[in-house]
N, C-alpha and C positions, 0 to 999 in steps of 0.2 A: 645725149642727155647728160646732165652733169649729177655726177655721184655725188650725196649730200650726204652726211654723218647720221648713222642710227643708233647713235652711241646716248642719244636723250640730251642736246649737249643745252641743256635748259642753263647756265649756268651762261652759255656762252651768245646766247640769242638776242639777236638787239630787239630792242622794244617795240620796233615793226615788225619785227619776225613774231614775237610774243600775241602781238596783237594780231595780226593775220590769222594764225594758230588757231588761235578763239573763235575767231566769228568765221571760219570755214568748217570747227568742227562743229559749233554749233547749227551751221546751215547744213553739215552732213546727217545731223543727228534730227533736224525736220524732218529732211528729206525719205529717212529710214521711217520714221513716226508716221509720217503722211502713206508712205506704200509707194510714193511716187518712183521706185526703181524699175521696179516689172517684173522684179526678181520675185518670186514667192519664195525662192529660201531666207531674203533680204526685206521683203517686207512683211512676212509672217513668223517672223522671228527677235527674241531678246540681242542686239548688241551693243557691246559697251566699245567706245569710241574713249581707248584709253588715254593716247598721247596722238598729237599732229604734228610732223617734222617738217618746217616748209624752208626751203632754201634759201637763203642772202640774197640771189636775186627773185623772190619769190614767183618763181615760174612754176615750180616744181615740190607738190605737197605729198607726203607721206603718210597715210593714216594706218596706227596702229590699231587694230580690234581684237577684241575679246567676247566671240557671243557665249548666248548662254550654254547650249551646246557644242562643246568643244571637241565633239565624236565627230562632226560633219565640218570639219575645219577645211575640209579640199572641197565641200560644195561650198562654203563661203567664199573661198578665195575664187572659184570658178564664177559664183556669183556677181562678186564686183570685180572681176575681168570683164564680163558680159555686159555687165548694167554701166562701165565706165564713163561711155559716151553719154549717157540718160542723164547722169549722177553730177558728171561734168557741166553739164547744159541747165540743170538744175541748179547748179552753186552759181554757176557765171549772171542768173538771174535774180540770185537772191544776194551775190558780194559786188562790190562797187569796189573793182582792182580795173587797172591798168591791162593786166594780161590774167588772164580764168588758167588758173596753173595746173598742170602735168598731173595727173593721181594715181598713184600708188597705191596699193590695199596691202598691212603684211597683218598677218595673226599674231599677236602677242604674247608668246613663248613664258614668261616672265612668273604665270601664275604655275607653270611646272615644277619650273624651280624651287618655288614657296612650298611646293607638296613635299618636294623631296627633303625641303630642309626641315619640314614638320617633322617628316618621317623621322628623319634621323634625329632631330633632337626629344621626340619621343623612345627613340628604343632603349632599351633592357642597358646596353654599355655606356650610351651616355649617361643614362639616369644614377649606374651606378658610380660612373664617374664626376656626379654631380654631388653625391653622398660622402666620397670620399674627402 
């Protein structure tokens, strides 16, 4: 399987790749809505389908999430390990591609970082070094 960039390379994506993107995460984001997965952590739960990274030759799609609880972040990822095949079988029915591409599930780290930099540009030294 060919390693594709998860670096968000939105900047570098041709306008097939853009558009693939779109209407696979919006058929992901049925698919969770409808329960159609079998997952009960997946379809009894909030998630946010935050970015889709699909490969140049779109074989192979990446989907980033963020559910609402982020404590059970390894039953999610367990989750759409399990339900792949379901999930897969599900899109290739609702997208009109060539080839029904590869799915990847990763958690989206991104909003930790946000906490941490809250944190810090909230405390006591930077504030005072804001005063300064």
């Amino acid at each position: 399987m060919n390693d594709f960039s998860l670096d968000f390379p939105r900047g570098k994506a041709s306008q097939r790749q853009m558009k693939v993107q779109e209407i696979l995460r919006a058929a992901l984001v049925e698919i969770l809505q409808r329960g159609l997965t079998k997952e009960p952590i997946l379809d009894n739960s909030m998630i946010t389908i935050t970015y889709v990274d699909v490969s140049p030759d779109l074989k192979h799609a990446k989907f980033i999430f963020l559910p609402f609880d982020e404590e059970k972040k390894d039953e999610f990822i367990k989750g759409f390990k399990s339900a792949n095949k379901r999930i897969r079988k599900e899109i290739a029915q609702r997208v009109q591609l060539k080839y029904t591409p590869s799915l990847s599930f990763v958690f989206d780290d991104t909003i930790k970082e946000i906490r941490k930099l809250d944190e810090l540009f909230s405390s006591n030294k930077v504030s005072n070094d804001i005063k300064s």
